[in-house]
C-alpha positions as CSV (number, residue, x, y, z in Angstrom):
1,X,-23.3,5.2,21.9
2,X,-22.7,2.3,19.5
3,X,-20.1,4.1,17.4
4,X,-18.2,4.4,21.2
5,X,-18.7,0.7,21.8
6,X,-18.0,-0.5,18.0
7,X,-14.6,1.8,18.7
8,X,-13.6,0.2,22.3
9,X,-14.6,-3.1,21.2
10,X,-12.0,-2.3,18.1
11,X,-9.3,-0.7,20.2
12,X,-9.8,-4.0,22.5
13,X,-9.6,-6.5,18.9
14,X,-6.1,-5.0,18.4
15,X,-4.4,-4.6,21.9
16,X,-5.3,-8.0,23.2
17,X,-4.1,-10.2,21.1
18,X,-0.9,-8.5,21.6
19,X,-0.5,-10.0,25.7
20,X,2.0,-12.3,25.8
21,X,3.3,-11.6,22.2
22,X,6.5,-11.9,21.5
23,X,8.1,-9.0,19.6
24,X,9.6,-10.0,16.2
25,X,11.4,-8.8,13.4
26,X,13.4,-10.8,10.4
27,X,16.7,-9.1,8.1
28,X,14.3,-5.9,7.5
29,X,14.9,-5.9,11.5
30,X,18.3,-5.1,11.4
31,X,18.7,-3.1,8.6
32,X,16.2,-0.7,10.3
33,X,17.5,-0.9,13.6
34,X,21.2,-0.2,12.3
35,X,20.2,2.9,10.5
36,X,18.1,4.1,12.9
37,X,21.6,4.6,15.0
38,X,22.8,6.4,12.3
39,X,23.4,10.8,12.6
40,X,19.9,12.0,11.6
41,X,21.6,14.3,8.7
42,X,23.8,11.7,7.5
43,X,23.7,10.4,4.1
44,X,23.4,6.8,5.1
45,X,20.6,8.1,7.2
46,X,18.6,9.8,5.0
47,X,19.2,8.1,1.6
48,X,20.6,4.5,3.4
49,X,19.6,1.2,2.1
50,X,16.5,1.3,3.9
51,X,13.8,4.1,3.6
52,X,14.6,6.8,6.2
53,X,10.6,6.4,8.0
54,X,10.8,3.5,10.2
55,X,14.5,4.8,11.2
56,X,13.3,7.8,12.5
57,X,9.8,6.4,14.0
58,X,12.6,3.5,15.7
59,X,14.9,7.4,16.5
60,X,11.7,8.6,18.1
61,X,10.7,5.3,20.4
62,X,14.5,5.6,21.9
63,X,15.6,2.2,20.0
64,X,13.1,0.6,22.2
65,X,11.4,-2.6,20.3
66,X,8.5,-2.3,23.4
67,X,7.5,1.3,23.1
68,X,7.7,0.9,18.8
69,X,4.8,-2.1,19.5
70,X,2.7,-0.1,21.7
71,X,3.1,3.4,19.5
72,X,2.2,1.1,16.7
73,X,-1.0,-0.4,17.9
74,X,-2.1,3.3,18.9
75,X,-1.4,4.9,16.0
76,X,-3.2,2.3,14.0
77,X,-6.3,2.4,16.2
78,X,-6.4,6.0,16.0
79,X,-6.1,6.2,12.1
80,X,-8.7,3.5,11.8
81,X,-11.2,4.9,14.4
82,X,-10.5,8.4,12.1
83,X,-11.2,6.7,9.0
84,X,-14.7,4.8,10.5
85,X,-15.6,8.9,11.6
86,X,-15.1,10.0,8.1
87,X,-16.2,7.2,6.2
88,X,-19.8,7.5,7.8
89,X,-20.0,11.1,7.7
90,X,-19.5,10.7,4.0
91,X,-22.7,9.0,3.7
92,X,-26.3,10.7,4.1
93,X,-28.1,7.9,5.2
94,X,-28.7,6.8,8.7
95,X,-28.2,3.0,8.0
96,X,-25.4,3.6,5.6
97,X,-23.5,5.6,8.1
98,X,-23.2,3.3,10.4
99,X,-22.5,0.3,8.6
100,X,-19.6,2.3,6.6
101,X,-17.9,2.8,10.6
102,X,-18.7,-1.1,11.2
103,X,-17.2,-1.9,8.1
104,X,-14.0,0.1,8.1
105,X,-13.3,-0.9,11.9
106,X,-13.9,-4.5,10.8
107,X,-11.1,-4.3,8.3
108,X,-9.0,-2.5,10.3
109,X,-9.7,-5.8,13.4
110,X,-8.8,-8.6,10.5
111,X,-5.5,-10.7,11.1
112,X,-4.0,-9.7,7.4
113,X,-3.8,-6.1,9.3
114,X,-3.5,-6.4,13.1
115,X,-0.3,-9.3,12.6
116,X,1.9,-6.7,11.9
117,X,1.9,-4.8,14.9
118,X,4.3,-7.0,17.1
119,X,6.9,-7.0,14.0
120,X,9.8,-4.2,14.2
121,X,9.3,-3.4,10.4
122,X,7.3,-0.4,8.4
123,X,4.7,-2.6,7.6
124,X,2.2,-1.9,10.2
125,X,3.1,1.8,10.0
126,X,2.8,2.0,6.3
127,X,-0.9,0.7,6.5
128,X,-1.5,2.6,9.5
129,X,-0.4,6.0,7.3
130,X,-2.1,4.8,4.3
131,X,-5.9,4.8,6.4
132,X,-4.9,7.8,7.7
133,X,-4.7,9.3,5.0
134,X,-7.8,8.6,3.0
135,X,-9.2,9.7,6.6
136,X,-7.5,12.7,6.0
137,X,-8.6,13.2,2.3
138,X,-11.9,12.5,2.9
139,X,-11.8,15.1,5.6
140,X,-10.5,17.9,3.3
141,X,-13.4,17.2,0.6
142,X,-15.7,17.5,3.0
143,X,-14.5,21.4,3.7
144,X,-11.1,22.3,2.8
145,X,-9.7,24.3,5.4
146,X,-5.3,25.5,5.6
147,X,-5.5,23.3,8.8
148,X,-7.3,19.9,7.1
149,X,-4.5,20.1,4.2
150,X,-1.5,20.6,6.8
151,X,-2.4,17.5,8.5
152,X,-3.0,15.8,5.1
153,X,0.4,17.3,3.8
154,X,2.5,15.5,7.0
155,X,0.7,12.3,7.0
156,X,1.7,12.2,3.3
157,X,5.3,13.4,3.7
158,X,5.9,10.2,6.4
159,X,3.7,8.3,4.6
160,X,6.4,8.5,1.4
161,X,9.7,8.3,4.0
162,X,8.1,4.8,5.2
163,X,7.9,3.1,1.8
164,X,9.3,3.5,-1.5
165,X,6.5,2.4,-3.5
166,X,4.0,4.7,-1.7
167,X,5.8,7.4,-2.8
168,X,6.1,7.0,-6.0
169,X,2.5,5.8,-6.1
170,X,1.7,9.3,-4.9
171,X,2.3,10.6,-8.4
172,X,-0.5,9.0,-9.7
173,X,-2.4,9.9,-7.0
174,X,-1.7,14.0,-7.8
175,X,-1.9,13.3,-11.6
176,X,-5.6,12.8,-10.7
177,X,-5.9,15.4,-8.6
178,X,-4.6,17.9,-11.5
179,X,-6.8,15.9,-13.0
180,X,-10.3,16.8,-10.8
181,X,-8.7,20.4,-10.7
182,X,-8.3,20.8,-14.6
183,X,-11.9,19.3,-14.8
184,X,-13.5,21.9,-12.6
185,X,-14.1,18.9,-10.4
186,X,-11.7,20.3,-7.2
187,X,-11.5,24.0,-6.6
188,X,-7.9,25.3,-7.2
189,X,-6.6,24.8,-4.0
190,X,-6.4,21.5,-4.5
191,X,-3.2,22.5,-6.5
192,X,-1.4,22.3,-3.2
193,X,-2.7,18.7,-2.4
194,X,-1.1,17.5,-5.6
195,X,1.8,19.8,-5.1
196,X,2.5,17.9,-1.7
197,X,1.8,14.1,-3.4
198,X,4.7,15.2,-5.9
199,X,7.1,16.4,-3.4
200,X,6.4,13.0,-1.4
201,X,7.4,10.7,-5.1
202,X,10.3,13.0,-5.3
203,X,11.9,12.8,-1.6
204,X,11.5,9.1,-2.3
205,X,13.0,8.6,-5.7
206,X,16.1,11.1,-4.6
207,X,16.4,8.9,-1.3
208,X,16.0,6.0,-3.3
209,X,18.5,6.8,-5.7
210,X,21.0,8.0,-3.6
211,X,21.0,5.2,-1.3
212,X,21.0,3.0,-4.7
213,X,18.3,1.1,-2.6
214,X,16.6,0.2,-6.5
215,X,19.6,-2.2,-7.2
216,X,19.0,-5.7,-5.2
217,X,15.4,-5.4,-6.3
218,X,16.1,-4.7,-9.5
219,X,18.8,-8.0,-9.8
220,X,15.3,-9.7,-8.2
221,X,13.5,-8.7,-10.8
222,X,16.2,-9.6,-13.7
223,X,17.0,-13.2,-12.3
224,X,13.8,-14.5,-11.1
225,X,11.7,-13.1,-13.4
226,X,13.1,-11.7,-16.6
227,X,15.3,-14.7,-17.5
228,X,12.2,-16.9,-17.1
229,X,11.3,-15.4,-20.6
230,X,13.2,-16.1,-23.7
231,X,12.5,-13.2,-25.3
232,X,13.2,-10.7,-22.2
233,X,16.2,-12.7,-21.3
234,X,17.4,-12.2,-25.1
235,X,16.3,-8.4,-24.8
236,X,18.4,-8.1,-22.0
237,X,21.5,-10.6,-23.7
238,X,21.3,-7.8,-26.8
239,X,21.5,-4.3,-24.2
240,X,24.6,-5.9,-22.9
241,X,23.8,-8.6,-19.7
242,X,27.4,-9.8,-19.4
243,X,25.8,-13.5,-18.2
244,X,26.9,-16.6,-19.6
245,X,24.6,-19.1,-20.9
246,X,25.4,-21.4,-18.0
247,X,25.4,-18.3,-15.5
248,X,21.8,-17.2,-17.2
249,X,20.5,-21.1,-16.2
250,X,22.1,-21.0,-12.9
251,X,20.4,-17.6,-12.1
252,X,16.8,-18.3,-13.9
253,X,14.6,-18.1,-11.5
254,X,16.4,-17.2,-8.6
255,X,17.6,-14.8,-6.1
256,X,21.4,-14.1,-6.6
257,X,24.2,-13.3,-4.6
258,X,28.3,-13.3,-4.7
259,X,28.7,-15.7,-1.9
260,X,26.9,-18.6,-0.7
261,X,23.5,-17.9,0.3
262,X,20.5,-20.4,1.2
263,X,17.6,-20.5,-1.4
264,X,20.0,-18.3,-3.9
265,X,22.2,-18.9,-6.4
266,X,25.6,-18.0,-6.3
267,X,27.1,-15.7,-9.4
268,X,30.4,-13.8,-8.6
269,X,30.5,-12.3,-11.7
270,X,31.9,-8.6,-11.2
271,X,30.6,-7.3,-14.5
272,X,27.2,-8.5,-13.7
273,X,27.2,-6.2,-10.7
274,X,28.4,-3.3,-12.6
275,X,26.2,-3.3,-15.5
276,X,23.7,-3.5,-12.9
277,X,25.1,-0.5,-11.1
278,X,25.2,1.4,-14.4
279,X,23.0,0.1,-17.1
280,X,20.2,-1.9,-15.7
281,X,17.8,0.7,-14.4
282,X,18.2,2.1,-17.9
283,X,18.0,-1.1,-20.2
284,X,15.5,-2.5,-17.8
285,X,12.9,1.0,-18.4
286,X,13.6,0.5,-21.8
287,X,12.3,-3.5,-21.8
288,X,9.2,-2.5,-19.9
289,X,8.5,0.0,-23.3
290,X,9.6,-2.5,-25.3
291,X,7.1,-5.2,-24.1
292,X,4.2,-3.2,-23.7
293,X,1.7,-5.8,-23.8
294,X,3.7,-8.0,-21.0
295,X,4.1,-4.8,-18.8
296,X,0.4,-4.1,-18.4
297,X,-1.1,-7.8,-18.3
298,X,1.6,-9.3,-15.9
299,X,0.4,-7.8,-12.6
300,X,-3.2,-8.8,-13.2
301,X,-1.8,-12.1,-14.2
302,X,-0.8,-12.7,-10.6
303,X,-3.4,-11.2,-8.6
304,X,-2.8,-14.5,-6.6
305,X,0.2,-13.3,-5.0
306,X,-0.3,-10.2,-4.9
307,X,-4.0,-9.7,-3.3
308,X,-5.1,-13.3,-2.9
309,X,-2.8,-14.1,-0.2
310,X,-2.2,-13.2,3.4
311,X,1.5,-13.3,4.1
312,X,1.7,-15.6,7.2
313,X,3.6,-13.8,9.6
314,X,3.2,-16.1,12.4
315,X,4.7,-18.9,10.4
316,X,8.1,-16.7,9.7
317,X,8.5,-14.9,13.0
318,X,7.0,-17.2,15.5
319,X,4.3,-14.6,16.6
320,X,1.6,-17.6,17.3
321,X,-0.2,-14.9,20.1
322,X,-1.7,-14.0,17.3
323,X,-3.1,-16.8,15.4
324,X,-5.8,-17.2,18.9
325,X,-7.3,-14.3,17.6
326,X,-10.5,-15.9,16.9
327,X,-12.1,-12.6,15.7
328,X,-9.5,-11.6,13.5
329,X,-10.0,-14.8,11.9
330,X,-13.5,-14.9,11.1
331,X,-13.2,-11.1,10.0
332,X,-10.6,-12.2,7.4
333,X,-13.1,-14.4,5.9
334,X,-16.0,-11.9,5.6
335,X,-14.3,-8.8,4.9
336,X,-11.0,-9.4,3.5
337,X,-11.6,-11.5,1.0
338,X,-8.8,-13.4,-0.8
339,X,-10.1,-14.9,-4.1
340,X,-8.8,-12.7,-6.8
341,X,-11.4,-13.7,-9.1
342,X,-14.2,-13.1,-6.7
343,X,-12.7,-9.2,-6.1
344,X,-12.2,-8.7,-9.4
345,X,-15.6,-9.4,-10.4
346,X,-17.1,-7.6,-7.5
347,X,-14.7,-4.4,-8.6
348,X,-15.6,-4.5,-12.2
349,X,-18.9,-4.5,-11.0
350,X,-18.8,-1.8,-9.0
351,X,-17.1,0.1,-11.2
352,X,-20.0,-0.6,-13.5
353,X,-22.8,0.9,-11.2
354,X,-20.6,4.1,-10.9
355,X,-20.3,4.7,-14.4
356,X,-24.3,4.0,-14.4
357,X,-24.6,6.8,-11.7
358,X,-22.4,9.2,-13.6
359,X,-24.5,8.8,-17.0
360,X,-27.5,9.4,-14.6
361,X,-25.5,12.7,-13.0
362,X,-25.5,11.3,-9.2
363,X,-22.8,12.6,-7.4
364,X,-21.8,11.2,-4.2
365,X,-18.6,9.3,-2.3
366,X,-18.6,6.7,-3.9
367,X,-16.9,8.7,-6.5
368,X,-13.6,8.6,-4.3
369,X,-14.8,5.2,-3.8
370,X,-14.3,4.1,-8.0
371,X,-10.9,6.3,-7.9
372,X,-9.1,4.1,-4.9
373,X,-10.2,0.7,-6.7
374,X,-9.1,2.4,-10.2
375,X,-5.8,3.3,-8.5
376,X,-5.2,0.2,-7.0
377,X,-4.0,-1.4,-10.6
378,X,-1.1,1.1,-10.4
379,X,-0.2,0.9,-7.0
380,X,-0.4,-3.0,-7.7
381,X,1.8,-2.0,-10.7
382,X,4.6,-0.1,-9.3
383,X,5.0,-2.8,-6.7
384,X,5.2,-5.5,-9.5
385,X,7.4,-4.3,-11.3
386,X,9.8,-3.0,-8.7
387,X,10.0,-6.4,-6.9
388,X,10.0,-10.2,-7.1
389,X,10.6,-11.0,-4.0
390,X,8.1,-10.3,-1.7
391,X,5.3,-9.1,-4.0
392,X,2.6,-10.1,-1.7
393,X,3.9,-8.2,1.5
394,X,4.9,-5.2,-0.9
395,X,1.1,-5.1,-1.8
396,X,-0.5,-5.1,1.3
397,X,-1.2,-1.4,1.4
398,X,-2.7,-1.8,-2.1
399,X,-4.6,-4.7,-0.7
400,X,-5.8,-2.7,2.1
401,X,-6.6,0.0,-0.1
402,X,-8.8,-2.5,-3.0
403,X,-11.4,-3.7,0.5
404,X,-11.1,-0.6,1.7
405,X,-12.4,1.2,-1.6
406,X,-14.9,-1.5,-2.6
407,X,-16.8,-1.8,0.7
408,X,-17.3,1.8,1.7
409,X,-17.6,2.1,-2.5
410,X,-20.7,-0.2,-1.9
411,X,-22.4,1.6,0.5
412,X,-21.8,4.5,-1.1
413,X,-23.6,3.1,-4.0
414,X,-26.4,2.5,-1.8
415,X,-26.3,5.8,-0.4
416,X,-26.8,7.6,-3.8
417,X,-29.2,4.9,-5.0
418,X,-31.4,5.9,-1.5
419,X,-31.0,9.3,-2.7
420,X,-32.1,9.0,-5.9
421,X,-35.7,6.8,-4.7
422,X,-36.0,9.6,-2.2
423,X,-36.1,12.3,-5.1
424,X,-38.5,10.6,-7.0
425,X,-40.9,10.1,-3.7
426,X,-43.9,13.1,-4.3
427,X,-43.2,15.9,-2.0
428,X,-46.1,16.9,0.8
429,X,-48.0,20.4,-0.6
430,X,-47.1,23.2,1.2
């Protein structure tokens, strides 16, 4: 009954805040929207400038910004009541099991989460694909079943057509599976699993590529990040950036464009462009071997932007409905925690306690647990190093994923620590 009550009381923290909102949507908006119009086989369709997901979600809702709001909010309940099922069945413990469903439906109800779902844009699907996921995975461990992995296998499929990062995070995500499986940790079948993860990183790489979607980020990542170091902005001089010295100050720091744009500067220099076009995925893969030490420290050198804030989406799309949600609020502040420092800490600490469980050969969730906040550096990574622009909405799913991993990783902890005292309690004679 209170696992009912927690999940109305959820479904209710999500839809109302929603009455009266307006609908909203920025340049992503458009971009979708036009493509979305597009012939479903075309090229511009399935390799276009935006990933082909949200297209075909805004294909399936009949274009209509209304139906796209309310099939969002129900797909995201859904996938966060599913998680809130599994995560407590994944514990053996009474008390544990229920606060891993409260915890999991309390970061599903905070605002960082539920302000997404008036907004035309992947966003809220991507998070809502991502939960449903894990719900999925932790389904198939518990008994793997043809059926279990066919649901996993389409949720991961959209879940890489919604967001280019995802899917290329999802080779990580198989490498460890192949991992578990070479280990005699997963049975063989798992095979497939990673098989899937693979085919999801390479339907968005090939999409990516052919709808060159890699080159505006990319120019991101050159001009306002790159040429703020000397020594990167002299690898890049050397590899053959055709930038002048005035062009390279003019840029530093900046987005760029060809014409006038506000907040960018302006460089109409065509060979710029091309070398871009045919060099700079090249050079650039090269600079990121090249500065080894830079490639691995800089994400975790701005955990700031990219897990310690909450992008305001009120403030940029005028959905103030949404900042009444008292709730939503308060649940930001307990459970979605945005000091860096204070996650980190909690994380290493976490991580610590598994590796203490391990030596002591206790098995248990919380194994998944330590893998999802292990994997959130590279998903943190990808999304660094593919962007400068809007690093901190690019790694909300990773955000999701670090709360999401350390509180159930928690109780987890809990769980096999209650497990353990309950082995050492003397057993009644028989």
């Amino acid at each position: 009954m209170l696992g009912v009550v927690a999940a109305v009381g959820f479904a209710l923290l999500r839809i109302l805040p929603l009455v009266g909102a307006r609908i909203g949507g920025g340049l992503d908006t458009i971009g979708y929207e036009t493509q979305s119009k597009l012939p479903i086989f075309s090229h511009d369709f399935v390799a276009g400038a935006w990933p082909a997901g949200y297209p075909l979600f805004l294909k399936a809702v009949v274009h209509n910004r209304t139906a796209a709001m309310v099939v969002q909010v129900i797909v995201a309940i859904l996938a966060w009541v599913w998680l809130a099922v599994m995560a407590a069945r994944a514990a053996r413990h009474t008390t544990i099991r229920v606060a891993s469903f409260l915890v999991v439906l309390a970061l599903g109800g905070s605002l960082v989460v539920i302000q997404w779902d008036p907004i035309i844009g992947s966003d809220s699907l991507s998070i809502s694909l991502g939960v449903a996921l894990l719900a999925a995975l932790l389904w198939l461990v518990e008994r793997f079943t043809v059926p279990r992995a066919v649901a996993f296998a389409v949720i991961a499929l959209l879940a890489a057509i919604d967001r280019d990062s995802t899917g290329v995070f999802f080779a990580a995500v198989a490498v460890v599976v192949i991992g578990g499986v070479l280990l005699r940790r997963l049975p063989r079948p798992w095979l497939a699993i990673a098989a899937v993860l693979l085919c999801g990183t390479v339907l968005a790489s090939l999409s990516a590529s052919g709808g060159k979607r890699w080159q505006a980020p990319l120019r991101d990542v050159i001009t306002e990040r790159l040429l703020e170091s000397p020594p990167r902005t002299a690898y890049l001089q050397r590899h053959g950036m055709p930038l002048t010295a005035h062009e390279i100050k003019m840029a530093r720091g900046m987005c760029v464009t060809t014409t006038p744009t506000l907040g960018c500067a302006t460089i109409r220099n065509p060979r710029f462009y091309r070398w871009i076009d045919e060099h700079g995925r090249s050079v650039y893969q090269h600079l990121l071997l090249a500065f080894p030490g830079t490639t691995i420290a800089e994400p975790t050198e701005h955990l700031g932007t990219s897990i310690g804030t909450r992008v305001k989406v009120e403030a940029r799309l005028g959905n103030g409905t949404l900042e009444r949600s008292p709730i939503s609020h308060v649940l930001d502040t307990i459970v979605f925690v945005f000091d860096p420092t204070g996650v980190l800490v909690v994380s290493l600490l976490f991580l610590a306690s598994c590796v203490v469980l391990w030596i002591r050969w206790r098995r248990g969730a919380f194994t998944i647990a330590a893998i999802m906040v292990l994997l959130v550096y590279v998903h943190l990574w990808i999304v660094w190093i593919s962007d400068a622009l809007e690093v901190t909405r690019h790694s909300l799913l990773a955000s999701v994923q670090l709360r999401v991993g350390l509180w159930l990783g928690i109780l987890w902890v809990i769980d096999a620590l209650l497990d353990a005292r309950d082995d050492k309690r003397p057993r009644a004679a028989g």
